[in-house]
C-alpha positions in Angstrom: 0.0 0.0 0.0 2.7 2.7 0.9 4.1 1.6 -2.3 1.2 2.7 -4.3 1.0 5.9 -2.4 4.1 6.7 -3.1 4.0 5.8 -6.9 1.1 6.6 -7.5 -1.2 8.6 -5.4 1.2 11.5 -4.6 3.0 12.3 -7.6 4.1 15.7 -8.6 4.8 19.0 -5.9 1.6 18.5 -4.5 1.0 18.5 -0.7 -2.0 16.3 -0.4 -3.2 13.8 -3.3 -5.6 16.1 -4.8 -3.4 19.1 -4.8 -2.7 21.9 -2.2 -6.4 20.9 -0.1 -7.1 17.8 1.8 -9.6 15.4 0.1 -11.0 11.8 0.3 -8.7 10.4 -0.7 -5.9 11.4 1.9 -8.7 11.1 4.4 -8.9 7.6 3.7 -5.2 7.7 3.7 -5.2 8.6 7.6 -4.9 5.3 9.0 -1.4 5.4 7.2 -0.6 9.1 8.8 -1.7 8.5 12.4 -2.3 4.8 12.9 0.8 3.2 11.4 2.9 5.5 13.2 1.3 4.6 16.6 2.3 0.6 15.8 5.3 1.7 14.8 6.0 3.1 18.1 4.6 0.8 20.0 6.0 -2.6 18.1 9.3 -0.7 18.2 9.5 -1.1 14.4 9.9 1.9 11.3 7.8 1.0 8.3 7.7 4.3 6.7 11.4 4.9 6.3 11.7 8.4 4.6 14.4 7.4 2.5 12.4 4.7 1.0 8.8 6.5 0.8 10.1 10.2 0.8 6.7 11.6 -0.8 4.4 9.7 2.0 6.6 11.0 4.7 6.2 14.4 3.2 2.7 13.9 3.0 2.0 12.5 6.9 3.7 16.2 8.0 1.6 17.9 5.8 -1.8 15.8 6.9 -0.8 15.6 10.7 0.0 19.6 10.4 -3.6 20.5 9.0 -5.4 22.7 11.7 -8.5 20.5 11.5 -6.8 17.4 11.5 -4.3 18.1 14.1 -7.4 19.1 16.9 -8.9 16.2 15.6 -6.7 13.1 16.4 -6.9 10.9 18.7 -4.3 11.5 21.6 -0.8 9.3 21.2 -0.1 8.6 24.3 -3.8 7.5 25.4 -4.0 5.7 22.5 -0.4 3.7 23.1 -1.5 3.3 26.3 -4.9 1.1 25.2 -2.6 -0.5 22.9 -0.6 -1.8 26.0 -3.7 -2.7 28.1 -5.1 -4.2 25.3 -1.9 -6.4 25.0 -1.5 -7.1 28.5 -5.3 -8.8 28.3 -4.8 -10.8 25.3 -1.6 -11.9 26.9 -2.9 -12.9 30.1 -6.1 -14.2 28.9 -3.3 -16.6 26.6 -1.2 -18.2 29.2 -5.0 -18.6 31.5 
């Protein structure tokens, strides 16, 4: 998928996929902006290496910087935090 982004979907100087305003199409993208990122950080893996995907590193600043977006969000840190809970359960419910 990030390869078709980048090949693809963002092509040219634009900042979002449809030009220089957000549209469907990067909102749809979102789970690649904000949710990757949070399994990145809490797996402890990088996925989306800027060298390799330099246009949809560009474009996650440029999403995650949008006023409207931005407010909008869900918190990191609350949301790594259910992440861990969430782990923790599945793990003890596991070894039960």
């Amino acid at each position: 998928m990030l390869e078709a982004m980048e090949e693809h979907a963002l092509i040219g100087r634009k900042r979002f996929s449809g030009g220089d305003e957000i549209n469907m199409v990067d909102i749809a993208f979102c789970m690649v902006a904000h949710w990757l990122g949070l399994i990145e950080d809490f797996a402890g893996l990088k996925i989306i290496e800027p060298h390799k995907f330099p246009r949809v590193s560009s474009w996650i600043q440029n999403f995650k910087s949008v006023p409207v977006i931005k407010d909008n969000l869900p918190d990191t840190d609350k949301m790594l935090a259910l992440l861990k809970r969430r782990r923790e359960m599945l793990l003890t419910s596991k070894s039960n």
